[in-house]
Structure formats: structure tokens, C-alpha cells
C-alpha positions as CSV (number, residue, x, y, z in Angstrom):
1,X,0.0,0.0,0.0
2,X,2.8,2.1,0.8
3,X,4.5,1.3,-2.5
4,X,1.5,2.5,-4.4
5,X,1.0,5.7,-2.7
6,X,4.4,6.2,-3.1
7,X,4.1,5.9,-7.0
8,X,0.8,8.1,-6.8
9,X,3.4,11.3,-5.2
10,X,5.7,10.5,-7.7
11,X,3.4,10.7,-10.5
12,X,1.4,14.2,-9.2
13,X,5.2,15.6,-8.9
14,X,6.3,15.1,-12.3
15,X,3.1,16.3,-13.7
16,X,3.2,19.6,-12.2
17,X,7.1,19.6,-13.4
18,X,6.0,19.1,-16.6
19,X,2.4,21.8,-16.5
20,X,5.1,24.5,-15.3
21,X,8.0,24.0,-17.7
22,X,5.6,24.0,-20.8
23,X,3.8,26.9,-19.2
24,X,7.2,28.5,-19.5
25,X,7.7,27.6,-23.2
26,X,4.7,28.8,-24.1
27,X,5.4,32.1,-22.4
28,X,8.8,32.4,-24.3
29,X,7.3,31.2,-27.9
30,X,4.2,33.9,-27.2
31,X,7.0,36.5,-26.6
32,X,5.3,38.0,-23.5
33,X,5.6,42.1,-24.0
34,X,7.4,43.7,-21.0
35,X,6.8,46.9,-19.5
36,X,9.4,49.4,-20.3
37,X,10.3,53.2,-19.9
38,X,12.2,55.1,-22.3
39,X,13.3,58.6,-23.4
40,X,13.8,60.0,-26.3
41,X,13.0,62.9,-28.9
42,X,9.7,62.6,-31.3
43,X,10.6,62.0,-34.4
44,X,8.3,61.2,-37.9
45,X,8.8,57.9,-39.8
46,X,10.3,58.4,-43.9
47,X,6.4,57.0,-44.8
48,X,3.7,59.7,-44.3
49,X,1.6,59.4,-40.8
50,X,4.0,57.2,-38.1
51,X,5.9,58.6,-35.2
52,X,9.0,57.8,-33.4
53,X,10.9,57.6,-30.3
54,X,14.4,58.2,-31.1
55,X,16.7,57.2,-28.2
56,X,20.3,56.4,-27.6
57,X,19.3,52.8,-27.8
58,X,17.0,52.9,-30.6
59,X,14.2,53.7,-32.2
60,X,10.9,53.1,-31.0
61,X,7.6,53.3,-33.3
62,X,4.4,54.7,-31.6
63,X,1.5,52.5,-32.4
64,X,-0.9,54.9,-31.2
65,X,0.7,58.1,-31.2
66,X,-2.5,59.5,-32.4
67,X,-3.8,59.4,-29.0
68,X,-1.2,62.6,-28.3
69,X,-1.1,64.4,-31.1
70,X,-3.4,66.8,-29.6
71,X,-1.0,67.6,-26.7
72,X,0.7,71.3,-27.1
73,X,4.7,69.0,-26.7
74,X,3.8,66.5,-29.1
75,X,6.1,68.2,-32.1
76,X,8.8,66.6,-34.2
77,X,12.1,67.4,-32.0
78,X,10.6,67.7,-28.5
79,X,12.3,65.3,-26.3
80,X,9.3,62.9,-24.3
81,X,9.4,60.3,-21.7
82,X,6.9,57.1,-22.5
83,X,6.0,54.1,-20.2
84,X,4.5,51.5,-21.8
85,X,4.9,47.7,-23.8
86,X,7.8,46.8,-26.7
87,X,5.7,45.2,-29.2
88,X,7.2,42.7,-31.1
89,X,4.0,41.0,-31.9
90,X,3.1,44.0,-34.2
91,X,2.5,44.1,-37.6
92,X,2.7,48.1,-38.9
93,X,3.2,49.1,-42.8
94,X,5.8,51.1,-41.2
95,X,9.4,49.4,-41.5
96,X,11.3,51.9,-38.6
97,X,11.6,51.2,-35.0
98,X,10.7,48.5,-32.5
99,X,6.3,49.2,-32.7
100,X,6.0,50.4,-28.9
101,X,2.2,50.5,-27.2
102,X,2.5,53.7,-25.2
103,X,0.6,53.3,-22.0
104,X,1.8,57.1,-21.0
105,X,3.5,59.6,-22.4
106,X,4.8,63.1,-21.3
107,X,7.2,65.9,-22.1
108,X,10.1,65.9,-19.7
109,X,9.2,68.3,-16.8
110,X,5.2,67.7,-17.6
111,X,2.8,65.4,-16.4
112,X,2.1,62.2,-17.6
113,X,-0.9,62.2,-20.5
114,X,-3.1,59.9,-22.0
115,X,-2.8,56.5,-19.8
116,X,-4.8,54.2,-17.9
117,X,-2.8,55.7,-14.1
118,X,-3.9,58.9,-14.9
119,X,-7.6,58.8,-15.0
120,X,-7.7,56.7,-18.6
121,X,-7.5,57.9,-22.7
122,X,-6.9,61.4,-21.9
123,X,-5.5,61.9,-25.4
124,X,-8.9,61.0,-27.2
125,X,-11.6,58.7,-27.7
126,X,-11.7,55.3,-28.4
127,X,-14.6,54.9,-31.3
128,X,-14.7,52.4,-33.9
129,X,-11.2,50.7,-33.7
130,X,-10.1,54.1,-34.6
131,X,-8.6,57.2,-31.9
132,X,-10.7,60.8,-32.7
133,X,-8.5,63.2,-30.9
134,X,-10.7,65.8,-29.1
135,X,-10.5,69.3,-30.6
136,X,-9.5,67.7,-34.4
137,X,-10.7,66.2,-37.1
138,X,-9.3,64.7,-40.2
139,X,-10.0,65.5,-43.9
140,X,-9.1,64.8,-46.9
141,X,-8.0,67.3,-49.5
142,X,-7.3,66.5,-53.5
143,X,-4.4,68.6,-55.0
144,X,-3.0,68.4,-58.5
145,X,0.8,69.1,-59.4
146,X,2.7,69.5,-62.6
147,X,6.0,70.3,-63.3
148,X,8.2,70.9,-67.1
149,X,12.2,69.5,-67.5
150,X,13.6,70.5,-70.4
151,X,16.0,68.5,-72.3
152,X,17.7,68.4,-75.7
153,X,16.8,66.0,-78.2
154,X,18.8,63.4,-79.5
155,X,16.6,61.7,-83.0
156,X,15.2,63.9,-85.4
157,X,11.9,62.6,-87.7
158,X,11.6,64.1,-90.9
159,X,9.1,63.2,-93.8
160,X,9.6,63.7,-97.4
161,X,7.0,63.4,-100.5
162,X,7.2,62.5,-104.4
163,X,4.0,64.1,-105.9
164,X,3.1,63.3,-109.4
165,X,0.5,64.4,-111.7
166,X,-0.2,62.3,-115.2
167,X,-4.0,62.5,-116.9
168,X,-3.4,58.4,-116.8
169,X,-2.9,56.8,-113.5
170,X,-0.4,54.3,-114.5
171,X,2.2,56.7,-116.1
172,X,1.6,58.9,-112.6
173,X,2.5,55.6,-110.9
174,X,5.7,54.8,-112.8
175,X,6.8,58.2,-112.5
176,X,6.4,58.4,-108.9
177,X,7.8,55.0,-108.3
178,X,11.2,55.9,-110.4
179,X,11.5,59.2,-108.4
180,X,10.5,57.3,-105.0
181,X,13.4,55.2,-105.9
182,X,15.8,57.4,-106.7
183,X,14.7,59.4,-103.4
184,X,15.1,56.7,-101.3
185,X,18.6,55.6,-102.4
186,X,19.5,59.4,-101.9
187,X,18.6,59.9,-98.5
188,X,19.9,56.1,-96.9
189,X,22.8,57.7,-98.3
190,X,22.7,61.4,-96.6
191,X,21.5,59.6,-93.5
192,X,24.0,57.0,-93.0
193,X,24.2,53.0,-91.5
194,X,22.4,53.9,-88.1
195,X,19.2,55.9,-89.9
196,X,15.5,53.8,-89.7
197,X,14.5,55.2,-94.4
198,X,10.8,53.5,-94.3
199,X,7.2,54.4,-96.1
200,X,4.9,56.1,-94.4
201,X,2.2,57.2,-97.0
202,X,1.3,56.2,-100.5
203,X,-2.1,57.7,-102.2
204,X,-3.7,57.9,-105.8
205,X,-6.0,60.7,-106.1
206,X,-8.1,61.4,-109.5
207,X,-8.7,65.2,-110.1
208,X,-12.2,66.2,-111.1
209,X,-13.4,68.8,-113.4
210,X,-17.4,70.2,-112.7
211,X,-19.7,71.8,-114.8
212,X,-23.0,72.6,-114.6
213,X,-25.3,70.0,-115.7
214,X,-22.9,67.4,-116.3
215,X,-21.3,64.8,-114.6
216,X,-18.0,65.2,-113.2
217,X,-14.8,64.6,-115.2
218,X,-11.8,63.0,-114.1
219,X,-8.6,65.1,-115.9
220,X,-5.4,63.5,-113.9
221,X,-4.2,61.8,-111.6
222,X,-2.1,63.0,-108.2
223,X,0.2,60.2,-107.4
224,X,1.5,60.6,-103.4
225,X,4.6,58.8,-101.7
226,X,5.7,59.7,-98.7
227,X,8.8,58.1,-96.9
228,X,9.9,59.2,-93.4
229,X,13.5,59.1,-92.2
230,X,14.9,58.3,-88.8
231,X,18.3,59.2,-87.5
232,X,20.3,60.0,-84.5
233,X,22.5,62.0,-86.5
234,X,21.2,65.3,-86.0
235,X,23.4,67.4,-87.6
236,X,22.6,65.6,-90.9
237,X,18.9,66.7,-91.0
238,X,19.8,69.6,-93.4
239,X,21.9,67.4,-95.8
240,X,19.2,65.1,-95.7
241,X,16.7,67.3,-96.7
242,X,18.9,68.6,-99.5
243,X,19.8,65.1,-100.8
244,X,15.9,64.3,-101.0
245,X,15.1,67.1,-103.2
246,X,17.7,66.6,-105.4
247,X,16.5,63.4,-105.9
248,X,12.8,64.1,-106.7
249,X,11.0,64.7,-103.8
250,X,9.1,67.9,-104.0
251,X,7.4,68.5,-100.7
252,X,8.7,68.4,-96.9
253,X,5.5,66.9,-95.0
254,X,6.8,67.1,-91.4
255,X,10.1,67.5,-89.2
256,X,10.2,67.0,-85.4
257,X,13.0,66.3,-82.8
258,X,12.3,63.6,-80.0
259,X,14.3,61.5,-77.7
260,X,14.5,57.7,-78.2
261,X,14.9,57.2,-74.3
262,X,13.2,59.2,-72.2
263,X,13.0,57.3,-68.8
264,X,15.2,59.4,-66.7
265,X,13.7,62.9,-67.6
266,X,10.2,61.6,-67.1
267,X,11.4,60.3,-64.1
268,X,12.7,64.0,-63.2
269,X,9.1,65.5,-64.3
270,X,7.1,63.4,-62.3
271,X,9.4,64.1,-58.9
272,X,9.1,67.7,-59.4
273,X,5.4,67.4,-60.1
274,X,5.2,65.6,-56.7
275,X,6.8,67.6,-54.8
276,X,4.4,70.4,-56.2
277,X,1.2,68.7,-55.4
278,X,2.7,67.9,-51.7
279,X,3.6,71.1,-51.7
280,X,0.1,72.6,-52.3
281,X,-1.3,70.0,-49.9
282,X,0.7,72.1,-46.9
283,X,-0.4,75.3,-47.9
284,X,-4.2,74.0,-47.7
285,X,-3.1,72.5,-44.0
286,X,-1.5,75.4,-42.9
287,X,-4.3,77.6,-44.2
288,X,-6.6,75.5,-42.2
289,X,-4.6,75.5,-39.1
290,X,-3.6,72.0,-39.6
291,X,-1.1,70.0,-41.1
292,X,-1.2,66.8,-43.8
293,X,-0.7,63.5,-42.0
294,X,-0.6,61.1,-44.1
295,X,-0.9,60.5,-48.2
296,X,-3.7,58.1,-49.2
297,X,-3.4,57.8,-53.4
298,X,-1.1,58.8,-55.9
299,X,-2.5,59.1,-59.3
300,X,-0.3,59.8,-62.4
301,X,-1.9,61.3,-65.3
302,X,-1.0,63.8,-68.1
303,X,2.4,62.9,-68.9
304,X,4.0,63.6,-72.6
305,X,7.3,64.7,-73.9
306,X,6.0,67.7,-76.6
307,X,8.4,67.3,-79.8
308,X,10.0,70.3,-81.3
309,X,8.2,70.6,-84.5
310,X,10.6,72.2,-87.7
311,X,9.1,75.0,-89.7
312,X,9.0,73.2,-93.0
313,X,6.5,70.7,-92.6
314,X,3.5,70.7,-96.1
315,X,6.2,73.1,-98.0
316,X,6.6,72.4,-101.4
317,X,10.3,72.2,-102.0
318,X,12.0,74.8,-104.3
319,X,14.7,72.5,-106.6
320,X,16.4,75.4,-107.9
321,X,17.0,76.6,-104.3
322,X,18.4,73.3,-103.0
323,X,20.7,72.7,-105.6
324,X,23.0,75.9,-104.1
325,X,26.0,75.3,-102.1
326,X,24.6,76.6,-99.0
327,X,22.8,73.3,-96.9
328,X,19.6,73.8,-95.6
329,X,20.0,75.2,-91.3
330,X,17.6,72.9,-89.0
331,X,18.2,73.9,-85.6
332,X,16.4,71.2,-82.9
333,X,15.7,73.9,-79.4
334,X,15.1,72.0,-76.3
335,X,12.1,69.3,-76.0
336,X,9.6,69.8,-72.7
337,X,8.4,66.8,-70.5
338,X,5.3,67.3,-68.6
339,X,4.3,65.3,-65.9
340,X,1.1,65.7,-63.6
341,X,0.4,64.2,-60.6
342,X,-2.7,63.7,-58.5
343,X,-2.5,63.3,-54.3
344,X,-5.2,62.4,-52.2
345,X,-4.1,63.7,-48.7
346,X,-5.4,63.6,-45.0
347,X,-5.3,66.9,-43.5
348,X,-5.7,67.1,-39.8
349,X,-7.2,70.6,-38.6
350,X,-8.6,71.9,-35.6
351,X,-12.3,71.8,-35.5
């Protein structure tokens, strides 16, 4: 009998050795949140809306740093002292600090604010999941920025035409196909290996006489072919131009100057447009006594890079003058790239 109870003790003993040592494991896996104090200066997070705790040991990010907002210390730079839980089982869209639950807060040399010692929220009101600070409300406010960068071009576009005229449509075709030709060789040649010499337009009009009373009368044909030229070489739009008419071609039907890549000065455009937009956001806050806590959307919209168009596009081309020594001037000016932006801003303001 002895034996038996003997077993029993045993048996009660390890089990409770065994409750408390996976009590403790679970403790450490859940990753219990001590209490801690620290001290620090405020500080905002490099994303829109989150506050820190900057101290010598770290940074700390205020989970609910809304609740004191509306205190008269809470200001970037103002150095605070905050009792309260280190987090780690916090998940925050920020990516700064250790999250910190701040069960009170206060300016050094002030009172404590806003905990559960000191008669509860003090900071605001708990409604909805959500803290609405006493004495402020939150808005938003739609503002619109745009911005110009300038940059010099680097591919010039220019479009050339052989226009014939023959009272039968075949002979206006053959004509214009031997001049086409002849054009074509002329200006792969003027443009050199790199240039992009392709068709962009080919047409066969019939020309009508009217009279009264009578049917209308076809009299010719207008034979069109137009063939555009590509090239990086911008100094050899002039020469280009010249070695076309020589050729045959008897009318200039556009010339522009673009850039092939233009990534990085878009890129440029749309930062400066942002920082417009943002920038007209804070002059709404301030007007309105408050200031922008946080951007909600970003919408881009309204972007282009505006060619430089030449002067000589649908001009009939004068052979007699482009056979002279002197070759035609083209001179490119700067391009503009426009970008817009759209923000959708909260604005907190005093109510």
C-alpha cells in the first residue's frame, strides 16, 4: 500500500514539473511584451503618418501616437518620456523602430498624459477601432501638381514626299515609283548606316473637273509617296533634306525632334510634379490651421514629352534653291516633358 501511494506522489510531482515547464515555453514562444520606460525625442517615420521615439538605444515606433497628437509637446524634436509595452508581436506598414504600445506619455518636466494611471485615454476617444483626438478632425483634401524639365533631343523625324500628276494613273505611278526610288537611295545615303528610311504614306487621287449640268470629269491623276526618315544624326537633317530634293522629292511633310529614351527625364518631371502637389497640400493644411498627416493615393496622369516641331512641314520644295552650295540650317531647341500628378491627402485641422 505504501508502495502504491508512493508511485501516486511521484506521478502528481512530475506532472506539475511538466504543466510549469511548458507553461514556461509557451510564455517564451508567445514572446510576453514587458513593460518598459524610455526617453527620447519625437521624431516622424520616412512614410507619411508614423511617429518615433528616437533614443540612444534605438528607435521606437508609436502605435498609437494618435492618442497625443493633440497635446501642445507632441512636435517633431521635443524630447518625451513614455512608459508602456515593446511590441514585437506588431505588424505596422511602417518598416522603422521597434512598434512600442505607449501606456503614458509626457514631455520631460510635464505630467504624464493619456494612460490608464492617470484617469484613462486622456489623449482621445476610443470609437470604432479608430482614436478621434478631441479638438481635431481629419479630412481629406485632393491637390494636382505638374511640373516641365527640359532636355535636348537626341533623333530627329523628318518626312519627305514624291508628288506626281499624269491624266493616266499608270504613267503617274511609274513616274512616282522611279522618283520614289531614286529618293530613297538618296537619303539612306545622306542619313547614314544607323538611320530607320521606311514608307509612311502612299495615295492615288483622281482630279475632277465640274460643270454645270454634267457629270464630273476625271482630268489627272495625283500620285503621293511619302517616306519618313529616322536618325540620331542630327546634324545631318539639313543634308538630308537637300539630298531628298535633289532626288525628286518635291514636298517636306513634317520635321520633329524627339528623344529615343526618355526614362530618366520623365522620371525627373514626375518628382518635381510631386513635390508640387505635396507642396500645395501644406499650404491647404496650414491655411486650415492644420497639417497633412498622411498620403492616401497617388494618381499619375497627363504625362507627354512635346516634340519640337521644324518650320517646314507641307512646303513644297524649291529644286532650284536646294541645288545651291549653301545646306539647308535645322536647328532642334530643347524638347519639354510634362508630368502631372494627382495626391489624395489627409489633413488634420482643428475643428
Amino acid at each position: 500500500m505504501m508502495r502504491k501511494n508512493l508511485f501516486a506522489a511521484r506521478a502528481v510531482v512530475v506532472a506539475l514539473a511538466l504543466a510549469f515547464a511548458a507553461q514556461a515555453a509557451a510564455q517564451q514562444g508567445a514572446g510576453v511584451n514587458k513593460e518598459i520606460t524610455i526617453e527620447g525625442r519625437l521624431a516622424r517615420t520616412v512614410e507619411a503618418g508614423g511617429w518615433l521615439i528616437v533614443a540612444e538605444y534605438g528607435k521606437y515606433l508609436i502605435l498609437n501616437s494618435r492618442q497625443y497628437q493633440s497635446e501642445p509637446w507632441f512636435r517633431e524634436g521635443a524630447t518625451v518620456q513614455a512608459t508602456g509595452e515593446a511590441r514585437q508581436d506588431a505588424v505596422t506598414i511602417y518598416q522603422e523602430g521597434m512598434p512600442f504600445q505607449a501606456r503614458t506619455m509626457r514631455a520631460r518636466g510635464r505630467p504624464a498624459s493619456g494612460g490608464t494611471e492617470a484617469g484613462g485615454n486622456q489623449g482621445g476617444t476610443q470609437t470604432g477601432g479608430a482614436i478621434a483626438v478631441a479638438g481635431r478632425g481629419v479630412t481629406r483634401v485632393v491637390v494636382t501638381g505638374d511640373a516641365t524639365v527640359q532636355a535636348q533631343p537626341d533623333t530627329v523625324i523628318l518626312s519627305v514626299a514624291v508628288v506626281t500628276q499624269n491624266a493616266s494613273a499608270s504613267e503617274a505611278q511609274a513616274e512616282n515609283a522611279s522618283k520614289t526610288d531614286s529618293v530613297v537611295r538618296a537619303v539612306k545615303s545622306a542619313a547614314g548606316a544607323g538611320a530607320e528610311v521606311k514608307t509612311s504614306g502612299y495615295s492615288v487621287q483622281p482630279q475632277y473637273v465640274y460643270k454645270e449640268g454634267a457629270p464630273p470629269t476625271i482630268t489627272s491623276y495625283v500620285v503621293r509617296n511619302s517616306v519618313s526618315v529616322t536618325t540620331g544624326e542630327m546634324d545631318r537633317a539639313g543634308a538630308i533634306i537637300d539630298a531628298a530634293s535633289r532626288a525628286g522629292a518635291n514636298s517636306i511633310d513634317g520635321l520633329s525632334f524627339t528623344l529615343r529614351r526618355d526614362e530618366q527625364v520623365r522620371g525627373q518631371a514626375l518628382a518635381a510634379a510631386t513635390r508640387v502637389a505635396l507642396g500645395k497640400a501644406r499650404v491647404v493644411a496650414d491655411t486650415l490651421g492644420g497639417r497633412v498627416v498622411r498620403v492616401v493615393e497617388v494618381q499619375e496622369g497627363g504625362g507627354f514629352v512635346r516634340p519640337v516641331l521644324g518650320n517646314l512641314g507641307g512646303v513644297a520644295v524649291n529644286r532650284a534653291a536646294m541645288t545651291a552650295q549653301t545646306p539647308t540650317p535645322v536647328e532642334s531647341g530643347a524638347l519639354d516633358i510634362r508630368a502631372e500628378v494627382t495626391l489624395v491627402v489627409e489633413v488634420e485641422t482643428r475643428e
